[in-house]
Every structure is written in structure tokens, then in C-alpha cells.
N, C-alpha and C positions, 0 to 999 in steps of 0.2 A: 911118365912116372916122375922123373927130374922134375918137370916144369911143378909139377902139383905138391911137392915136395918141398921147390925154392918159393910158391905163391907159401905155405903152409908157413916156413921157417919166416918169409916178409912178416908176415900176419902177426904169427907169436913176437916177432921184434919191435914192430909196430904198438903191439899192445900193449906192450912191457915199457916201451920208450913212453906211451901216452901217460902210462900209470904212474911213472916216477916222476915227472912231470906235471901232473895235476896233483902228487902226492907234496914233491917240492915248494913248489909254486900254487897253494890253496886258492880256490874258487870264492873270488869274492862274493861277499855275502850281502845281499841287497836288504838285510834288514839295518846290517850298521854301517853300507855306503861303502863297505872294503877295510875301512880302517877306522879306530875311533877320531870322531871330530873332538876337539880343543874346545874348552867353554867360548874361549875366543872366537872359534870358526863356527861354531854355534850360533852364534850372538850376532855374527853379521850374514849368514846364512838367514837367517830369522826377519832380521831387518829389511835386506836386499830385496823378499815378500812382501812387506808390510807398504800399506797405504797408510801417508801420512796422519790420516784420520784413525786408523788402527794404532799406530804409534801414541797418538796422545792419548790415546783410551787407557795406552798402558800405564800413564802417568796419575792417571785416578783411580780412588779408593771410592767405590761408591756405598749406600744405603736403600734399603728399602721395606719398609711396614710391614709386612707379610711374612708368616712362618711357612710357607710355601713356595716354589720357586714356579710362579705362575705363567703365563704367555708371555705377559706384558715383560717380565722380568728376563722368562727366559729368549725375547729377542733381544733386548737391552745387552745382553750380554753375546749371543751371535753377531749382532751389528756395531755395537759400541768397545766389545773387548775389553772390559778394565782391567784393569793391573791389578786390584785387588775388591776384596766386601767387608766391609765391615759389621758385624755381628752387633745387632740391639737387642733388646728384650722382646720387642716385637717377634724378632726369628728364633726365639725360644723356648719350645713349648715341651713336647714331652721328649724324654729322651730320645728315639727310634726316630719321631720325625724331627730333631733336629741334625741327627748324622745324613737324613734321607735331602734334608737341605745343601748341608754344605756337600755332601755326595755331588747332588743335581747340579751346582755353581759349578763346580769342578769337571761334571762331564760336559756340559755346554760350550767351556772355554779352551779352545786349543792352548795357550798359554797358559802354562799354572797359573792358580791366583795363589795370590796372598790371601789368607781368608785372617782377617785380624779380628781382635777383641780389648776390651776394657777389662783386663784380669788381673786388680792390683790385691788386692784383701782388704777389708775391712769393709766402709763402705762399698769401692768400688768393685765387685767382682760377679759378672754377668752369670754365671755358673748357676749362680743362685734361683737363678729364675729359670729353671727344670723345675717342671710338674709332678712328674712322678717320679725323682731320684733325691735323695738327701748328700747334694756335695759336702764335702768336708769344706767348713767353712776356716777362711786362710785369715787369721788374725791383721790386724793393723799394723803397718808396718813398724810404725814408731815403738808396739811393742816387740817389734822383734828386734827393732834398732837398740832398746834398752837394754836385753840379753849380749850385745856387744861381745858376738858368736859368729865370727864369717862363716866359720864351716856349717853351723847349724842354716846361717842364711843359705850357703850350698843348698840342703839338704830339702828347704824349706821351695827355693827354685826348683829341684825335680819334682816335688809333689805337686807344683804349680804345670811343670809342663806333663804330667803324666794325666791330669784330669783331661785337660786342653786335648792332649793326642786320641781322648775316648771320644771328641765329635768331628774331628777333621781340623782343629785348628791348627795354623804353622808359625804365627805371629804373635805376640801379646805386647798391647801397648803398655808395658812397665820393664822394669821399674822406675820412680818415682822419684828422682834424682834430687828435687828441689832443698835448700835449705831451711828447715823451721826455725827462721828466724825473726819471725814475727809473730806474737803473740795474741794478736789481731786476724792474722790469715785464717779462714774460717775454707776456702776453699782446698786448700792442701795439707792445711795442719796434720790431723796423726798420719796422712798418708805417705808423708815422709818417715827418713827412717832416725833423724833425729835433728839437733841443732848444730854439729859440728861437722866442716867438708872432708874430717878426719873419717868420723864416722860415717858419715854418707857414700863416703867414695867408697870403702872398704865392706861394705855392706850392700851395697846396690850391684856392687860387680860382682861380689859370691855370689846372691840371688842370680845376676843374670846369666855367671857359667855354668850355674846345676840347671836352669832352664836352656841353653844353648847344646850342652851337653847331653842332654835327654829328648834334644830334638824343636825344641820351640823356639824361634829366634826373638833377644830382646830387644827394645825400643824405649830408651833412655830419653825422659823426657823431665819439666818443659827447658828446654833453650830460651834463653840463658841462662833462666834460672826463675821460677815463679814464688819464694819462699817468702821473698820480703816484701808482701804484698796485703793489704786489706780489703783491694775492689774483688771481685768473683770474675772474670775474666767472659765467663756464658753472658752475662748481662752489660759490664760496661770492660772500658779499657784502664786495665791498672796501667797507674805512672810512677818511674820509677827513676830517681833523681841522683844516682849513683854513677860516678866514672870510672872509665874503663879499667882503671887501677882499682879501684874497689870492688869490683866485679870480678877481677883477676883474684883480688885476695880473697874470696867468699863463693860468690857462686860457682863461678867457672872451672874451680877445682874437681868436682866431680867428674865435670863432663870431660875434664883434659884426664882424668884419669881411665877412662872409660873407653874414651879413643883411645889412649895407650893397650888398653885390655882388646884390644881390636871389637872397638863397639861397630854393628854391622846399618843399625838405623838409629837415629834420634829427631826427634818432635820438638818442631817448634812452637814455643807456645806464643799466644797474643797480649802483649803489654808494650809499653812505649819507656824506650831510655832516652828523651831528650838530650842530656848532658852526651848523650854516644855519640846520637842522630842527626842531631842538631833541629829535632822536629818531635813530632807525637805518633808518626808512623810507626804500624805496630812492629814488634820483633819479626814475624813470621812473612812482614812485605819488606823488607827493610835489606839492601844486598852490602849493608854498613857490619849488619849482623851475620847474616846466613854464610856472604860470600866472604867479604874480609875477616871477621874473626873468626865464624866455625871452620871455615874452608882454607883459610890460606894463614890464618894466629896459631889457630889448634890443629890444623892440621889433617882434618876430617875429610876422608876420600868415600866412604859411605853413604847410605841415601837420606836423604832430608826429608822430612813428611810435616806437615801442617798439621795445629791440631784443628778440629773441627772448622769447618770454614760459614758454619751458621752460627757461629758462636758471637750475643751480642760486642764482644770489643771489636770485631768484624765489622757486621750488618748494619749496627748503628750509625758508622761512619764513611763507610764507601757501600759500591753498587757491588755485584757479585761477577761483574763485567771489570771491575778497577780491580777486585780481589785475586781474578785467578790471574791475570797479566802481569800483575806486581810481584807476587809471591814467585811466580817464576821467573823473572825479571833478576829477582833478588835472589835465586838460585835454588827454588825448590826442586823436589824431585819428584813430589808426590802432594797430590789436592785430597785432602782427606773430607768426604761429605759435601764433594760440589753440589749445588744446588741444580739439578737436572745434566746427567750426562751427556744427552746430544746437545744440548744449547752450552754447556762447559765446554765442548770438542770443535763445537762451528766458532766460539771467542777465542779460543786459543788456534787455529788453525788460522783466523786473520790478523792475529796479532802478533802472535810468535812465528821465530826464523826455524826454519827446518832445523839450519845445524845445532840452534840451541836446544831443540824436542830430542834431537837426534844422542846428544849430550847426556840427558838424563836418561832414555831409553833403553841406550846400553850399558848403564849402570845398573836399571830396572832390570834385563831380560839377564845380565850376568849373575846378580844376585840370586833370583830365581833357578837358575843353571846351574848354580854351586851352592845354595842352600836347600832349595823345596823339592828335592828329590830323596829316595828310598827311603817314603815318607807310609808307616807302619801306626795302623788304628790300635787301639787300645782299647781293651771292653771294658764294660760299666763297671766294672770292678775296682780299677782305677778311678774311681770318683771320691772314692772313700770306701779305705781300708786299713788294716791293723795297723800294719807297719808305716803309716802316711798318720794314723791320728796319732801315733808314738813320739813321733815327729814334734806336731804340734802341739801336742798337749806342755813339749817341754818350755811354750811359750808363755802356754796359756797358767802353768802352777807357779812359772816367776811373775805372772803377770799379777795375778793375785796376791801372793807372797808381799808383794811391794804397796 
């Protein structure tokens, strides 16, 4: 009767010791690896997988014609992995199947993408071409730069990222940093938000905290500056014959303001500063531009992205083989619109060094880590509604007014 008495008391002590012990000391948990990982230990976690050929993929924004995320497309994205997609009017159709799009991009890629867009106001704003929704249409910037209203520009940036979050997007390539200071410039003009780097700065950075704030990251562009320009940049290469000191006094004040605002991406655009360069090499190849002024003058730790790389001040003058080499040479981070992603991935795999892919990469997969997460859709409603045209209208009755 002892023995079964001291087995019985072991047992209960036994039990009680295991309890407080697995109560103490909790049972790691294999959904989050025991303890949370660090964006840091993320990032080289992620890497430490990656084939270098997946790594470069992550460095491009790619395109593609179709409002359907078809076979061809959807290997393109298992095999090649981009870093992000950029949104055309092609992949625009009715509402329903444009969330069912970027949905589909998004489940195919183990890596979030960046899913970006052209969403400035006026002319530029893709929204527009929804078939069966009437977006609120987002006036010209220049007329909101007139109203010379930060807080309204705030107010003007969350209505911009509230449309954006009804289809999945997490990127918008604005805003529009340029100076209008040329009365000639036919491609930027009212897209800017006016003619002084007074008003530009203080009005591009409201816009992009009420869209950062609400969830949309902005993409301050063109670098250096495209204002004082008469060529169209899509077709030839503007030239721009101003020194670095002149550039310092006018353009560049934006974008140093901006990076002080802790700007998270900015866009390079394609134009040539000779008197910089000492050549016609465009801004966007050029590591006179990207890397010693944006990178090491102003001090930009953020990511670099190109604008369009089919863009004629581009195509006209080098191969798409001299384009993607160069521009990361000169310190891109991001190929926006390479001209085929496996043939982008096998030139830059022979041309570039690991540790410089490697460079941008986890710049790339950190951004991602610390931005495009507890990312919350928004229904149609948010396309346009009361309190969003209240907003604009207050643009639109000075606009008139004047």
C-alpha cells in the first residue's frame, strides 16, 4: 500500500513539476520560429534562399498587356519573381477584375510585390480607366499648388491613397516633384505643383505624408529634376546645360527636402547634364548623378528606381543590354519596364557582381518588410465619396474663382 501511495505522490509531483515548467518556460511556437525575427534577420533569412537569379528579379518592376494574370504571366512571376508590376491601362478594366488581378500577382509571388502605378491627377491618373466605377477625378497638381494649402495637400494625399487601397495598390509613382520653370515644358507642366522649390517642396511632402500615412508609399520623382526642360523625355533626351550649383539653387531643393522628410523611393528621370557629366549620359545611367549626388551630396539611403526604361531618351541611344548594366553600375535599385524579364535577368547575371545585386536586394526585401505589410483593401466606396469630393471640390471652386 506505501509503494502505490509513494508511485501515486511521484506522479502528482511529476505532473505538477512538468506543468510549471511548460507554464514558465512556453512551448515554442513553429508558426513564428519561437520568437519574433528582426526585419534584419528577415532579410538575410530570405537571401540566404534566394538563387541569384531570384535576387535580380527582385530588382525589377516589370509590365505586361493583359487585364488577366494569364499562364504565361503567371510563370513569369513563379520563375522570374519581380520585385514589383507596374499597373497600365491595359490591366484596367472593370472594377472586380482589376482587384482579382493584382489579388492573383500577389498570390503567385512568395515575395510581396510592390504593385505600383502612375497616380498623379490631372492628366496622369490610371484610376480613370475603370469601366464600370466613376473615380473622383484628382485635379492638376499645379491647381492644388495655387491653393498654397499644405494641410489641404495632406488631405488631398489620403484621398489619393484611399482610391489606390480599393484595388490592391501599395506604391504610387508621385508625387511630381519637378520645377515649372520652363514655360516651354509641355511634358510636366501643370503636373507640377508650381514654379517656386518654396512651394514645391512644401506641398509635394504634404501630399506624400497624407498618402504614406494612409498606407500608400510615395515615389518622388524626376531626379534631378525635369522642369527646365522643352524635349518630352518618352521620345528624345532633354539637355540640360546648368551646374551643379544651379541645380543646388532650383532643382534639388525639393528632393533634399524630401529626403529630409524621410522620402522612402525617388525616380530617376532620363535627361543629360553635360556641364555635371562631362558627357550626354542620361541622369538615370550616369553614377555622377544617382551615386555621388543622390547617394552620398544628399544623402539618400532609400531606393532608386528608373523611370521607364523603353522610354525614347533611353532606346534611341543605347541597346537595353548597355541600359540595364549602366543604370545599376550608376546605382540603381530598381529597372522599371525592362524590356523582357528573363532576357533582363541572364544580362544582368553576366554583368553584375553578386555583392552589388546583393546591395540593392536588401534594400529591396527590407523595404518590403517594413512597409507592405498589414496591408487592408478598401471597397469601392472609397473611389469616390462625400467626404473625398468635399475635399476636392475645395480645389476645384478656387480653381475657377481665379
Amino acid at each position: 500500500m506505501k509503494k502505490i501511495l509513494l508511485v501515486i505522490v511521484f506522479i502528482v509531483v511529476v505532473g505538477f513539476t512538468s506543468v510549471f515548467f511548460i507554464s514558465f518556460f512556453p512551448k515554442k511556437s513553429s508558426e513564428t520560429n519561437s520568437f519574433e525575427l528582426t526585419i534584419s534577420e528577415r532579410v538575410k533569412n530570405t537571401m540566404a534562399q534566394m538563387t541569384l537569379e531570384e535576387k535580380i528579379g527582385q530588382m525589377l518592376i516589370v509590365y505586361y498587356s493583359n487585364s488577366t494574370v494569364d499562364d504565361f504571366l503567371k510563370k513569369t512571376i513563379e520563375e522570374v519573381k519581380p520585385g514589383g508590376f507596374i499597373l497600365m491601362k491595359e490591366n484596367i478594366t472593370t472594377y472586380d477584375n482589376t482587384v482579382k488581378f493584382i489579388s492573383d500577382l500577389q498570390q503567385f509571388s512568395k515575395i510581396p510585390m510592390m504593385i505600383t502605378i502612375d497616380q498623379e491627377g490631372g492628366n496622369v491618373q490610371r484610376l480613370q480607366y475603370l469601366t464600370d466605377k466613376n473615380p473622383l477625378y484628382i485635379p492638376y497638381m499645379y491647381d492644388l499648388g495655387n491653393m498654397g494649402d499644405s494641410e489641404l495637400a495632406y488631405r488631398v494625399g489620403k484621398v489619393m491613397a484611399e482610391q489606390l487601397k480599393t484595388l490592391g495598390v501599395n506604391v504610387t509613382f508621385a508625387p511630381v516633384v519637378d520645377i515649372y520653370s520652363n514655360p516651354n515644358n509641355t511634358v510636366i507642366g501643370k503636373r507640377s505643383f508650381g514654379s517656386t522649390p518654396e512651394l514645391v517642396s512644401n506641398m509635394s511632402c504634404s501630399l506624400a505624408r497624407g498618402l504614406e500615412d494612409n498606407g500608400i508609399i510615395a515615389t518622388y520623382k524626376h531626379f534631378p529634376g525635369h522642369g527646365d526642360t522643352a524635349t518630352d523625355s518618352h521620345s528624345a533626351l532633354p539637355i540640360i546645360t546648368k551646374s551643379y550649383e544651379e541645380l543646388k539653387n532650383l532643382e534639388l531643393i525639393p528632393f533634399q527636402q524630401a529626403i529630409e522628410n524621410d522620402a522612402k523611393i525617388i525616380m530617376v528621370g532620363h535627361l543629360a547634364l553635360p556641364n555635371i557629366t562631362g558627357s550626354n549620359i542620361p541622369t538615370s545611367l550616369s553614377k555622377t548623378i544617382v551615386t555621388d549626388i543622390l547617394k552620398k551630396d544628399l544623402g539618400f539611403q532609400g531606393l532608386v528606381v528608373t523611370d521607364a526604361l523603353n522610354m525614347g531618351a533611353l532606346t534611341k541611344n543605347y541597346s537595353y543590354e548597355e541600359i540595364y548594366i549602366k543604370a545599376i553600375e550608376a546605382g540603381v535599385d530598381l529597372l522599371l519596364m525592362p524590356n523582357g524579364s528573363r532576357n533582363a535577368v541572364s544580362i544582368i547575371q553576366k554583368n553584375i557582381s553578386e555583392e552589388r545585386i546583393n546591395e540593392s536586394v536588401e534594400k529591396i526585401l527590407t523595404f518590403k518588410y517594413t512597409y507592405l505589410k498589414d496591408y487592408q483593401l478598401l471597397d469601392s466606396s472609397y473611389l469616390n465619396n462625400d467626404s473625398q469630393q468635399a475635399i476636392i471640390q475645395q480645389i476645384s471652386n478656387e480653381s475657377s474663382s481665379q
